[in-house]
C-alpha positions, 0 to 999 in steps of 0.5 A, a space after each residue: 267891110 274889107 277883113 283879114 280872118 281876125 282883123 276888120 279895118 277900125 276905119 271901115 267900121 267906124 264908116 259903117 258905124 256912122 252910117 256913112 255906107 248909105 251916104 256912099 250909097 246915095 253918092 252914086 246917084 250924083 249928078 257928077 261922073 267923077 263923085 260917082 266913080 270916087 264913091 263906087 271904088 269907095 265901097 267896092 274897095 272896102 265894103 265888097 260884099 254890101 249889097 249895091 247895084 253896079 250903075 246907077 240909073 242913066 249911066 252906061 257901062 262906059 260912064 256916058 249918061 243917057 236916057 232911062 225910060 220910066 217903068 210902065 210908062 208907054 212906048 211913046 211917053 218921053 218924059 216931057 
C-alpha cells in the first residue's frame, strides 16, 4: 500500500480491508486487455510491494494473448 513515512493512504486501506487487493488480483486474469491493464496500474500504483506476477498467463509483454502450453503436457499435446 502506497505511504508517505507516517501517512498510509485511508482509501488504499480500506481496499485492502475489504479484500479488494485479491479481487484486483483476479482481474488480471479477465478476458479483456483494457480490464487487465486498469487492474494492474491499480495495484502497481498503489499497492507496489504486494506480491503479484507482472502478466497473467497467455499475455506477452506487448498485450497481445497467445498460447501457453500446459506444464507437463507433451511436446505434441495441443490442448484440443
Amino acid at each position: 500500500m502506497v505511504s508517505n513515512q507516517d501517512h498510509v493512504n485511508p482509501f488504499a486501506a480500506k481496499i485492502e480491508e475489504i479484500k479488494g487487493v485479491e479481487h484486483l488480483e483476479h482481474l488480471q486474469e479477465h478476458e479483456n486487455i483494457k480490464i487487465y491493464k486498469r487492474a494492474k496500474k491499480i495495484l502497481d500504483t498503489y499497492f507496489p510491494n504486494e506480491e503479484m506476477g507482472d502478466q497473467p498467463q497467455g499475455i506477452s509483454e506487448t498485450g497481445q494473448y497467445g498460447w501457453v502450453p500446459t506444464p507437463g503436457a507433451p511436446a505434441d499435446y495441443t490442448g484440443f
